[in-house]
C-alpha positions as CSV (number, residue, x, y, z in Angstrom):
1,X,51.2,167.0,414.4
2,X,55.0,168.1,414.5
3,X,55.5,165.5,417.3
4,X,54.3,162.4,414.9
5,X,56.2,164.0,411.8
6,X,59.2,163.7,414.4
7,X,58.7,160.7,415.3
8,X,58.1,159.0,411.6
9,X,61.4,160.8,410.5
10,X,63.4,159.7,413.2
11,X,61.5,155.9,412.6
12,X,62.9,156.4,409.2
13,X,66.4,157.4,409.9
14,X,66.6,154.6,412.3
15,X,65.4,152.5,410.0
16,X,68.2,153.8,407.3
17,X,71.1,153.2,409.5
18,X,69.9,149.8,409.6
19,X,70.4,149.0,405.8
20,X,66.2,149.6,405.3
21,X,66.2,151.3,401.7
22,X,63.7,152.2,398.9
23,X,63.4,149.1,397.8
24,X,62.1,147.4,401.3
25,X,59.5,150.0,400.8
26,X,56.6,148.2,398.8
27,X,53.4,145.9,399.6
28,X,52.6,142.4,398.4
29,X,53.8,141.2,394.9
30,X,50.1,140.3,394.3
31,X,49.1,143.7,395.0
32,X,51.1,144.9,392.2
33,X,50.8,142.0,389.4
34,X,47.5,140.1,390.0
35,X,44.2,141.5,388.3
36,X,41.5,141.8,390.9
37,X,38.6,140.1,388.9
38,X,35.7,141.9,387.4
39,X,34.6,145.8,387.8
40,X,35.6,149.0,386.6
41,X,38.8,149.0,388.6
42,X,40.0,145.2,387.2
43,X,42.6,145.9,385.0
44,X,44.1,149.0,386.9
45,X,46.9,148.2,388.4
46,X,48.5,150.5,390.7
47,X,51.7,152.7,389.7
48,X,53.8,151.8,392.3
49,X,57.0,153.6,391.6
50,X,55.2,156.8,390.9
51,X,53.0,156.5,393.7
52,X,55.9,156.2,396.0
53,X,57.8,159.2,394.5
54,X,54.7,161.4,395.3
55,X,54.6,159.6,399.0
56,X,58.6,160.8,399.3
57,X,58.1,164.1,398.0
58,X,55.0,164.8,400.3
59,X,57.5,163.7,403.4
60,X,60.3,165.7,402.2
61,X,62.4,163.2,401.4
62,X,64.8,162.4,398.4
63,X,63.8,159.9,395.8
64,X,65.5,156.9,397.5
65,X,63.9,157.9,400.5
66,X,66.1,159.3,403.0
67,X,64.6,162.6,404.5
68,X,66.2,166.0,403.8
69,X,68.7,167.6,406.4
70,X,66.5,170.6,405.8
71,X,63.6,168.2,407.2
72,X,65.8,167.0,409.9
73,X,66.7,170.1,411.1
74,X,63.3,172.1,410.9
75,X,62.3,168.4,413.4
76,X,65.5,168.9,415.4
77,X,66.9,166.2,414.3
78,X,70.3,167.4,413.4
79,X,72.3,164.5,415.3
80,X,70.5,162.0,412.9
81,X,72.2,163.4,409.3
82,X,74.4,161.5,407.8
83,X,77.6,162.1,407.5
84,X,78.3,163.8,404.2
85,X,75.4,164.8,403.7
């Protein structure tokens, strides 16, 4: 398990470093806007925002979605903090 929480965070960090930022993180407009016909679950639309501040929190990562050095370092992945941080 520590192995694949490794590897997402250092996915992630790579990602960062190459611009990749809370707002690349979503799913299809018509996920997000679009009714979804009849049933009890037509009119819900999901809280996006919300749901993604509860996905970065469960990480342990900040609320634009770059992980914590505390996180980094527990992974050993000190070399990938940025600088300043």
């Amino acid at each position: 398990m520590e192995t694949g929480e490794r590897i997402y965070n250092l996915k992630r960090m790579y990602n960062v470093r190459c611009g990749i930022t809370r707002k690349d993180d979503s799913v299809l407009t018509r996920m997000l806007r679009e009714k979804r016909g009849e049933g009890g679950s037509a009119e819900n639309l999901p809280p996006f925002e919300s749901m993604l501040d509860e996905y970065y929190r469960y990480r342990g990562w900040d609320e634009s979605g770059l992980p914590s050095k505390t996180k980094l370092e527990r992974l050993g992945l000190s070399h990938m903090i940025p600088q300043g941080q």
